[in-house]
N, C-alpha and C positions, 0 to 999 in steps of 0.2 A: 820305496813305495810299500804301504801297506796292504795286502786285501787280505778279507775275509772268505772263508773256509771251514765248512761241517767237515768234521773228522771223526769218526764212531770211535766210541771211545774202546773197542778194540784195538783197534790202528795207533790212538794216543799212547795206549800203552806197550804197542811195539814197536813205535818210536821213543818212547820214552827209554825204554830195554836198548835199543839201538845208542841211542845219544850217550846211555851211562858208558856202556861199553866203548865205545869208538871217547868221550869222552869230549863229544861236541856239544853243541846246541841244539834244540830239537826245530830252529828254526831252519842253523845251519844247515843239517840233515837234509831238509824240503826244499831248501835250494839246490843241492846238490844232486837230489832226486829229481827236480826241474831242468835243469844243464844235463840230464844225463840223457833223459826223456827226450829231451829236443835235437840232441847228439842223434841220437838213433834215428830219429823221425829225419833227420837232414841226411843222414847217411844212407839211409831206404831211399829217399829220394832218387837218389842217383843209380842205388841199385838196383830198381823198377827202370828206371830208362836203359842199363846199362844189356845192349845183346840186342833189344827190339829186333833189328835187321834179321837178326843169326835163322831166323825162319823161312824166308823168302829163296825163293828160287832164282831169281833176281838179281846179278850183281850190281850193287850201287851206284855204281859210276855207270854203269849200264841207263838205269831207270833216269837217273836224274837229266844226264842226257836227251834219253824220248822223253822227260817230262818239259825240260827246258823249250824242247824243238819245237812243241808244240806252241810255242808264244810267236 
């Protein structure tokens, strides 16, 4: 799939710098920089949920428990 894209022509030419050296595509390049981006954004995911409990006074199996009980 195609899309369109403003890229300051700063940036064109620090991908262009990138592409010669690495000796890719300057397409190539911005998929790679997309896969990498989405990597991290999926990886934070988990590492924002990952501990939540670790604050509570609370042991879990405790709460869920009184929470269940109450149905």
């Amino acid at each position: 799939m195609r899309i369109l894209v403003d890229i300051k022509d700063p940036q064109i030419k620090a991908l262009d710098d990138c592409a010669h050296r690495e000796k890719k595509s300057r397409s190539a390049l911005i998929r790679q920089a997309i896969d990498e981006l989405l990597a991290r954004r999926k990886a934070g995911d988990a590492k924002d949920a990952f501990g939540l409990w670790g604050d509570r006074k609370v042991d879990g199996l405790d709460y869920q428990e009184k929470v269940r009980g109450e149905w």
